[in-house]
Residue frames as qw, qx, qy, qz and C-alpha x, y, z in Angstrom:
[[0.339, -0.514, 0.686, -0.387, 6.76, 16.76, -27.21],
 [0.363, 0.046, -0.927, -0.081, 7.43, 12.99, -27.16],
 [0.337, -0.541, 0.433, -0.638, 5.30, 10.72, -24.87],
 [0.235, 0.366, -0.884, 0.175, 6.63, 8.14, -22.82],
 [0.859, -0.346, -0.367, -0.084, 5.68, 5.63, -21.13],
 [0.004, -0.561, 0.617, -0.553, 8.00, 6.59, -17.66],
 [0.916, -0.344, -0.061, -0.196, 5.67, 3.01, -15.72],
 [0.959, 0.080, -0.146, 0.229, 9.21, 1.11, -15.74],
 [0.227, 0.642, -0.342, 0.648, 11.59, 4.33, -14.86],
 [0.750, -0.363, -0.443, 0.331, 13.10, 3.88, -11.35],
 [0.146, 0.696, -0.244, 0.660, 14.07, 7.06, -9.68],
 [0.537, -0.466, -0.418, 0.566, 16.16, 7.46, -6.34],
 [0.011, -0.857, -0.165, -0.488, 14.69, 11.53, -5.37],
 [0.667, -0.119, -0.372, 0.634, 16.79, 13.10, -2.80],
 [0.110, -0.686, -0.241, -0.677, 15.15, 15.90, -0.60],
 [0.146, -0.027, -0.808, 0.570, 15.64, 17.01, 2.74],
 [0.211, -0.001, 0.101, -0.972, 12.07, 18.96, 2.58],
 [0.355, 0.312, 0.881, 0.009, 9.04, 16.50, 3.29],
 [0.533, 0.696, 0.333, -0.347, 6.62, 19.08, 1.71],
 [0.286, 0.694, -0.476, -0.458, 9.01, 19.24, -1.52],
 [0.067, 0.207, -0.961, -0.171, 9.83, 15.65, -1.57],
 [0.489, 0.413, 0.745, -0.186, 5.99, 14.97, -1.55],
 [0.406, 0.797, -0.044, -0.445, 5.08, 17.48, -4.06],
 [0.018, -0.604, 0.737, 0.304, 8.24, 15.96, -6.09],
 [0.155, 0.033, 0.983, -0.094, 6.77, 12.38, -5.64],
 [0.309, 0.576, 0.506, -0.563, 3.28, 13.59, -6.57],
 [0.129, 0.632, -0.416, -0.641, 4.65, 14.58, -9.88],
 [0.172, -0.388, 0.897, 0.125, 6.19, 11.73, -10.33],
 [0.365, 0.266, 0.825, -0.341, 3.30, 9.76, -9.87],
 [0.485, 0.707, 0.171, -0.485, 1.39, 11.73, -12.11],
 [0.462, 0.627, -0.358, -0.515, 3.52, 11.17, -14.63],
 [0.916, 0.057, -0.309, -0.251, 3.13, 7.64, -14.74],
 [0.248, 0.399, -0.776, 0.421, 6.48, 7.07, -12.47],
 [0.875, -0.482, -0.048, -0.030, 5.86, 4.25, -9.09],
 [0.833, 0.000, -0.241, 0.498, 9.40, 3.05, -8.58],
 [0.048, 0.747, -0.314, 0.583, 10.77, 6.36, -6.15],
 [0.485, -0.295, -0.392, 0.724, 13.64, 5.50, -3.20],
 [0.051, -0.892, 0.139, -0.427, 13.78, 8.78, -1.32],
 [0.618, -0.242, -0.341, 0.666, 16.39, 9.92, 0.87],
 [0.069, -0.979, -0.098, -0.164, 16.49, 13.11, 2.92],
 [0.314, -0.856, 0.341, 0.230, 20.43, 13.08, 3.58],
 [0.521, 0.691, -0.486, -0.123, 23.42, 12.65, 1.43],
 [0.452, -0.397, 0.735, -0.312, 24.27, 9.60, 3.46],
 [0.720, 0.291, 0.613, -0.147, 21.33, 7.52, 3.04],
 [0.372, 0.730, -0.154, -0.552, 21.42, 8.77, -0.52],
 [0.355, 0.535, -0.739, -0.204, 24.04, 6.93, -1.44],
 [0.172, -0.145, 0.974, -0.014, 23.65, 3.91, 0.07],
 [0.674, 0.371, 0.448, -0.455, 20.26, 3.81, -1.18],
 [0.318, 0.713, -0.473, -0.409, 22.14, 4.71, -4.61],
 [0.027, -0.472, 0.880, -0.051, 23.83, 1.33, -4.12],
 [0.380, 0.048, 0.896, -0.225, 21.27, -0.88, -3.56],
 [0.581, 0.502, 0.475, -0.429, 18.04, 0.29, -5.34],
 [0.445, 0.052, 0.678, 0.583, 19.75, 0.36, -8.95],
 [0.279, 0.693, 0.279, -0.603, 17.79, 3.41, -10.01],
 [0.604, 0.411, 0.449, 0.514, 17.66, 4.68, -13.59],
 [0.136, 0.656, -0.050, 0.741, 17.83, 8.39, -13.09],
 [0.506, -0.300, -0.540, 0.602, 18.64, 10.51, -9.79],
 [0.089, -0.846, -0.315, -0.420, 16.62, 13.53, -8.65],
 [0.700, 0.050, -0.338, 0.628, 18.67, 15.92, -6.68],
 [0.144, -0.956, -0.168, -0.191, 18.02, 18.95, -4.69],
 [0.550, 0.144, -0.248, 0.785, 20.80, 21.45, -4.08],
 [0.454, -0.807, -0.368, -0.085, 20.11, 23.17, -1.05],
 [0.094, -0.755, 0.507, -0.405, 21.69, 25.51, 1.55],
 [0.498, -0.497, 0.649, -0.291, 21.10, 22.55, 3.79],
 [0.845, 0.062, 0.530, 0.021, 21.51, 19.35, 1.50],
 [0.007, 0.656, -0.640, -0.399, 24.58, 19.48, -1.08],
 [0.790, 0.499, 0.326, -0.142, 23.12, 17.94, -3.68],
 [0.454, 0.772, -0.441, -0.060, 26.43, 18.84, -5.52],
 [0.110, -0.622, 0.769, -0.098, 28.70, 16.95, -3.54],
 [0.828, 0.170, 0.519, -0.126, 26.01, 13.83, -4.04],
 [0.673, 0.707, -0.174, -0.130, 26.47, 14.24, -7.68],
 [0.432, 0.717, -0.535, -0.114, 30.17, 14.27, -7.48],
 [0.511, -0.315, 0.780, -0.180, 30.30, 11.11, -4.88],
 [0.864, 0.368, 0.342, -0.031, 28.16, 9.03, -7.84],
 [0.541, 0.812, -0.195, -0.098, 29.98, 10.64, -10.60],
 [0.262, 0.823, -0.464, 0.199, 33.77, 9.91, -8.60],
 [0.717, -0.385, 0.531, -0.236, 33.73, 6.99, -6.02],
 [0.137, 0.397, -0.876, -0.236, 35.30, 4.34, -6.71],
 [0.159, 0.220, 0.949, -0.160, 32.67, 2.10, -5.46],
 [0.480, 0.317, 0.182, -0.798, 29.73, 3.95, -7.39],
 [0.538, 0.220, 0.795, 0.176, 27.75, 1.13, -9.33],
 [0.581, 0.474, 0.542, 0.379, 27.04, 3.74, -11.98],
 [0.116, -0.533, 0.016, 0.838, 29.11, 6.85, -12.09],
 [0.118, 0.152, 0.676, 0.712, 26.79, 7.37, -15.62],
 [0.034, 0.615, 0.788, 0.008, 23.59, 7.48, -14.54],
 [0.131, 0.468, 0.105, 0.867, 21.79, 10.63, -15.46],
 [0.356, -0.360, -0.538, 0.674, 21.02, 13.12, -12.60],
 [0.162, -0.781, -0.452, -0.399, 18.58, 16.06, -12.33],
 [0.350, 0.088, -0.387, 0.849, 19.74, 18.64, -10.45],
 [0.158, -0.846, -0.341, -0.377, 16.46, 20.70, -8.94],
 [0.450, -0.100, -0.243, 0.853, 17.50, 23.78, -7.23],
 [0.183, 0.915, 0.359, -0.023, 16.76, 27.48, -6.44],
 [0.454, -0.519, 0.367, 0.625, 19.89, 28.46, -7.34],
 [0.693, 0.579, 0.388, 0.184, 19.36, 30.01, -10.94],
 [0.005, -0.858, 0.367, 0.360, 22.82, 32.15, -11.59],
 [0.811, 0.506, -0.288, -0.059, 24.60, 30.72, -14.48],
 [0.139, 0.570, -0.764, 0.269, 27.75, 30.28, -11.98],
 [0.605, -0.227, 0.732, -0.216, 25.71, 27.49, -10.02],
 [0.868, 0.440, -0.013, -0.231, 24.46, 25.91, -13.40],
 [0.333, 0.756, -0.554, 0.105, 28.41, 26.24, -14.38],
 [0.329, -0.556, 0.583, -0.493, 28.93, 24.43, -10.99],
 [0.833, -0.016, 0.370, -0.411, 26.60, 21.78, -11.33],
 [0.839, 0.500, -0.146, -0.157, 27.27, 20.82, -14.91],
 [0.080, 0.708, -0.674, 0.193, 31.23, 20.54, -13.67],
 [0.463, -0.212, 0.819, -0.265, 30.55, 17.83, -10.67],
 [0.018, 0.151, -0.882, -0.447, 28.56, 16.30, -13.65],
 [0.465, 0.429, 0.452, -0.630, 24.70, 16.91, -13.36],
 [0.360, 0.316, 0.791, 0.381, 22.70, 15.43, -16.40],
 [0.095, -0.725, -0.486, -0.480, 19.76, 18.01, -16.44],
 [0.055, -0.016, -0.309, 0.949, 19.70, 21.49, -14.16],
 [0.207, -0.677, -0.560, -0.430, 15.73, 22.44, -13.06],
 [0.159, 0.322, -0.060, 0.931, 15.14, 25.66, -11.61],
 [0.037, -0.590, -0.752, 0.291, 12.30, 25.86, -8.25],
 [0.669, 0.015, 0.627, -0.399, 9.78, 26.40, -8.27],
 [0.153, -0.099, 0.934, 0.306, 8.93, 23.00, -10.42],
 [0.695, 0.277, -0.059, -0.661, 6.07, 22.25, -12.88],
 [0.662, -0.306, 0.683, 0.044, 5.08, 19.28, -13.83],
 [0.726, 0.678, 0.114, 0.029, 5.66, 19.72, -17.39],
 [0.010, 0.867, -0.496, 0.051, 9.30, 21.42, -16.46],
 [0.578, -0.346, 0.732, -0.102, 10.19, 17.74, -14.46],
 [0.826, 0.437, 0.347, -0.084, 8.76, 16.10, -17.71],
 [0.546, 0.820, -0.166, 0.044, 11.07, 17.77, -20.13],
 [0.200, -0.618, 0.760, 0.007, 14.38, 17.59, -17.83],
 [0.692, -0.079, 0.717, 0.027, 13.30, 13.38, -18.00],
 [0.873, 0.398, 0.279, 0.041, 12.65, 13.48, -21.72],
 [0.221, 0.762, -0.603, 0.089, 16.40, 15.49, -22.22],
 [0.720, -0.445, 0.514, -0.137, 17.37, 12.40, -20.64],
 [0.799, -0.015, 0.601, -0.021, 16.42, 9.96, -22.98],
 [0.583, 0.788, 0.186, -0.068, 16.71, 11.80, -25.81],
 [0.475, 0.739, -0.359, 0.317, 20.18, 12.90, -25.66],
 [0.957, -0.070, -0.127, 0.253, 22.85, 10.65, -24.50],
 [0.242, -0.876, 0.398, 0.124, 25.87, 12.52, -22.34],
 [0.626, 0.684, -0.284, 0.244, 29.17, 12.52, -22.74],
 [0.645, -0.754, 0.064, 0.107, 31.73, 11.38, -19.83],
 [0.668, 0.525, -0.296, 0.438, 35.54, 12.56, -19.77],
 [0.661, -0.710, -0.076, 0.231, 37.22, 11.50, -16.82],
 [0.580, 0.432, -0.228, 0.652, 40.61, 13.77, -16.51],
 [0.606, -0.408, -0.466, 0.500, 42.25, 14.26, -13.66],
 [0.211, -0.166, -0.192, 0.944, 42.56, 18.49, -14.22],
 [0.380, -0.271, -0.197, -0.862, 39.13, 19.20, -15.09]]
């Protein structure tokens, strides 16, 4: 396992759940991340999205926070300053049809609750390590 230096990584985390989005942020921290926007609705989300100029998005996909439909608003707006950036899906949703789901609207990395912080470590070094692929077409 590589290891980074993650001091300079900028992450907007998106959670409606304060005791998840601390625990999330706690990670973070731990692994050497400072720079974390949070948002607890797909609202703020984005417009944080807009302003703070993250480098990767952390996403929970919830019954009550649609952490997919964030995904596909970065991934498909016209006004998204970087329908590229890579995204982290965290979820408890672990059937291959929501994975299937995610990866569609265009999720970078898929992490499965409950979270470790060695699990959050790997999804960020698949990041850097391996460079997606975008193909916009209008029937897929």
């Amino acid at each position: 396992m590589n290891n980074y230096d993650l001091s300079n990584l900028k992450v907007v985390l998106v959670e409606k759940q304060p005791l998840m989005r601390r625990l999330m942020r706690d990670v973070l921290n731990n692994l050497g991340v400072t720079r974390i926007e949070e948002a607890t609705g797909l609202a703020g989300a984005y417009d944080l999205f807009m302003v703070a100029n993250p480098d990767l998005i952390i996403t929970d996909w919830a019954p009550l926070l649609d952490g997919i439909e964030f995904v596909h608003k970065v991934r498909n707006d016209e006004k998204s300053p970087n329908p590229f950036i890579p995204i982290i899906v965290v979820t408890a949703f672990s059937e291959l049809k929501h994975v299937c789901i995610a990866r569609d609207a265009g999720m970078t990395e898929y992490l499965c609750k409950p979270i470790s912080a060695k699990m959050v470590y790997l999804r960020i070094c698949s990041v850097i390590e391996k460079e997606s692929m975008f193909i916009r077409n209008r029937e897929f």
